[in-house]
Every structure is written in structure tokens, then in C-alpha cells.
C-alpha positions in Angstrom: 92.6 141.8 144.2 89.3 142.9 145.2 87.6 139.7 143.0 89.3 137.5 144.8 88.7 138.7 148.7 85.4 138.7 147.3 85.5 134.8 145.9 87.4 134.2 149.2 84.6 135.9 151.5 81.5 134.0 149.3 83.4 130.9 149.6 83.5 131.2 153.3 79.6 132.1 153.6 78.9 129.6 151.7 80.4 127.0 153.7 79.1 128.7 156.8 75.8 127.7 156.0 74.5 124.1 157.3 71.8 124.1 154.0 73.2 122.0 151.5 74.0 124.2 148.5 74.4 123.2 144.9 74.1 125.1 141.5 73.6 122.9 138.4 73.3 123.4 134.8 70.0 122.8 133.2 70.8 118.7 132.7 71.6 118.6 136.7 75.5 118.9 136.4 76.8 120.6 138.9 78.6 123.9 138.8 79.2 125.0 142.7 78.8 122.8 146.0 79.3 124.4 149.7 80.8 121.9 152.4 77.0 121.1 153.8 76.6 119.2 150.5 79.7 117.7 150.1 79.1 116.3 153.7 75.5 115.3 152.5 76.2 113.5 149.2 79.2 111.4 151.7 75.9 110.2 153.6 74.9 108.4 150.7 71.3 109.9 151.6 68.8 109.6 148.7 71.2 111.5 146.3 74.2 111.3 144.4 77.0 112.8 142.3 77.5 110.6 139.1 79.6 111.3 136.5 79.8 115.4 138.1 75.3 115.0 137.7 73.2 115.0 140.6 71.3 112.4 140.7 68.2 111.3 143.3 66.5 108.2 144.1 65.2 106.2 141.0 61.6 106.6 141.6 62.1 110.5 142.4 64.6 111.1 139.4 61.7 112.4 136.9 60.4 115.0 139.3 63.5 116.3 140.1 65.0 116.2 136.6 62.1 118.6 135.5 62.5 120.6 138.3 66.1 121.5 137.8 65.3 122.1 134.1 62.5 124.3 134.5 64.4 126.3 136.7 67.5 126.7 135.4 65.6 127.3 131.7 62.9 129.5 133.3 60.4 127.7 131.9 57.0 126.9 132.8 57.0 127.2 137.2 60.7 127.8 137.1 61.5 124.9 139.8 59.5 123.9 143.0 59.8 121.3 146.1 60.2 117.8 146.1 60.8 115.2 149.9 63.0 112.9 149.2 62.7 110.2 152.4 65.7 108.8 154.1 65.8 106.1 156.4 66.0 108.7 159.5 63.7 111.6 158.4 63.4 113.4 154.7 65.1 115.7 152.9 63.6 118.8 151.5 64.6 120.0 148.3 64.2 123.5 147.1 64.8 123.9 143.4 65.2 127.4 142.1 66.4 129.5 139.1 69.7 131.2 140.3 69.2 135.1 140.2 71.7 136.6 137.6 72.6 133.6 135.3 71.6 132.0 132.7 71.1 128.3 132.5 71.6 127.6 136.0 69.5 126.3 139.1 69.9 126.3 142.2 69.8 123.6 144.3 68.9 123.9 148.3 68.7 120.5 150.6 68.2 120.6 154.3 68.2 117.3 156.1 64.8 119.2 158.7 67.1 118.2 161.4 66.4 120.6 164.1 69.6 123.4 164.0 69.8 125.6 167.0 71.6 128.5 168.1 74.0 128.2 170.8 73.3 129.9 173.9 75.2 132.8 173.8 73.4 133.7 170.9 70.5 133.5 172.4 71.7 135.6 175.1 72.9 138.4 172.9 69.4 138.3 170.8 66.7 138.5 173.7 68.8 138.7 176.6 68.0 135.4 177.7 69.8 134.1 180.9 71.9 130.6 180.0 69.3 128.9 182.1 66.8 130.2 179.8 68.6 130.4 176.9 69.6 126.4 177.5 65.8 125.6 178.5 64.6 127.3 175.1 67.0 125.2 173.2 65.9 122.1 174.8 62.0 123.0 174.3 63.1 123.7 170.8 64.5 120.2 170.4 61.2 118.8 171.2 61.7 118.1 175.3 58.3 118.6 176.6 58.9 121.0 180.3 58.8 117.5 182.2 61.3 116.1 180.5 63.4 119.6 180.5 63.2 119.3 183.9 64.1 116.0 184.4 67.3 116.2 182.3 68.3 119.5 184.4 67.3 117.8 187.7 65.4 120.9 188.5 61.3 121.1 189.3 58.9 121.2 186.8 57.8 124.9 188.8 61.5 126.1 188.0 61.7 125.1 184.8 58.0 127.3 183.9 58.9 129.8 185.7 61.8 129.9 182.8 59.5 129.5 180.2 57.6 132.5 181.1 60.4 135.1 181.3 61.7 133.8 178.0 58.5 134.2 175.9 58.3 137.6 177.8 62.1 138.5 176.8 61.8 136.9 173.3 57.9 139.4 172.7 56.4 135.7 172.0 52.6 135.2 172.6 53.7 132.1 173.8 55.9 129.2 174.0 54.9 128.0 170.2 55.5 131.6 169.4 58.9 131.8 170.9 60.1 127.7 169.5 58.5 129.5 165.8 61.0 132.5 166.4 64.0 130.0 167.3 63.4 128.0 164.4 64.0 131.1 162.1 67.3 131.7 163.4 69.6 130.7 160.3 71.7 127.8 161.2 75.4 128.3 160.7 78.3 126.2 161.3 80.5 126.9 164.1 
């Protein structure tokens, strides 16, 4: 009974995360996907399940296959990194042996499309207002303060003022500090 709340509670991490998740044999065929993979391989992005193998771009296929091997054979640097470029961005893949089994590798694939916490979250971390809370999320987005301000109709003045009590409340040296700390929130699906 307990195994399987267990396989029911990893199951349900697992698909929380917004990482694309896969662990492969040594020869790439895959053993375990979360949801954040499945939704990636539908996108037809660089990569591809054939015949149960991932599989990555042609000109990439190499790399990767000696990445997966080495890790999952803990061999030689026991994986590493590879970019695969999409039409919209890349995706980074993180290729790693998987701790506690033999054989196996683990695959990790994030999209770098910018994940941020909703504002409540924000709220309950740092004690950010949702007017600052909302403003960080926007900076962290890219929006430059003008352009904050513009898409909140408020002043540029307001929208500073903001900016200062939420490096202040989140103990950043500033506001690259405080987008760095938002960044390392982990991204989880709602």
C-alpha cells in the first residue's frame, strides 16, 4: 500500500514540474516521461520519440547519442549539455546519470522560456504587495520600467518607487539581483 501512494505521490511531482523529464536506457530508449515532455515531444521541436528512442535533430544526433551513453554507462564525463535550436528560441538539454540505477540516464529539457511565479507566491515569499509582486514579474519578463509603466498606465515615478521596495523586501542589491532571485524560483504547473 505504501509503494504505491508513493508511485502515486512521484508520479504527481513529476508531472508538476514544467522541465521536460525523461529517463532512457543507455541506447536512448526511454524508460519514464513526466507530462512536460510529453507536451514537448507533441511540439515536434527538435526531438522525437521513434520506435520508444529519443531521437534529436540529425546534425545533433552524435552529440547527444554519446551523451546519453556516457551517462547512463558512467563512462568517461558521465553526460553533459547540448542546445538544440528551435525556430522560436533553443532547448537546453541536461544529460545525466540517474542516481541509484544502473544503465539509465536522465534526460532534462527546458524550452528557457521565462517561468514565473504567480503573485501570490510572490507575496507569501517576500511579502511583496500584488502591485509589486505583478511589477517584479513583468521586469522579470523582460519589460524595461517604461514599458511596465506603460502597460499599467501608471508613471514611470510609481512604478520605481515599486522597484525599490521590492529589492528592499526581496534583500536584493538590486533589481538584477532581485530578477536573478526570481529566476531561481522552480517553475511548477498550476
Amino acid at each position: 500500500m505504501i509503494g504505491e501512494v508513493d508511485d502515486q505521490i512521484a508520479t504527481h511531482v513529476l508531472n508538476a514540474l514544467t522541465c521536460a523529464l525523461f529517463v532512457t536506457d543507455d541506447t536512448g530508449y526511454v524508460q519514464l516521461i513526466n507530462s512536460a515532455a510529453e507536451t514537448l515531444l507533441g511540439g515536434r521541436r527538435g526531438l522525437s520519440l521513434v520506435g520508444g528512442k529519443l531521437t534529436v535533430r540529425p546534425d545533433l544526433a552524435g552529440v547527444f547519442g554519446r551523451l546519453v551513453v556516457s551517462a547512463a554507462r558512467r563512462t568517461g564525463r558521465q553526460g553533459g549539455a547540448l542546445r538544440i535550436p528551435t525556430e522560436e528560441t533553443f532547448l537546453q538539454v541536461l544529460v545525466t546519470p540517474l542516481p541509484g540505477a544502473q544503465q539509465a540516464a536522465l534526460v532534462l529539457i527546458d524550452d528557457l522560456h521565462i517561468t514565473t511565479p504567480p503573485v501570490h507566491m510572490l507575496s507569501q515569499l517576500y511579502g511583496l504587495t500584488p502591485a509589486e509582486a505583478d511589477i517584479a514579474i513583468r521586469l522579470a519578463t523582460g519589460l524595461s520600467p517604461a514599458e511596465v509603466a506603460d502597460e499599467k498606465t501608471v508613471s514611470l515615478a510609481t512604478v520605481r518607487t515599486h522597484i525599490q521596495n521590492l529589492v528592499t523586501k526581496m534583500d536584493a542589491r538590486n533589481l538584477t539581483d532581485a530578477i536573478r532571485i526570481l529566476a531561481r524560483i522552480p517553475g511548477l504547473k498550476g
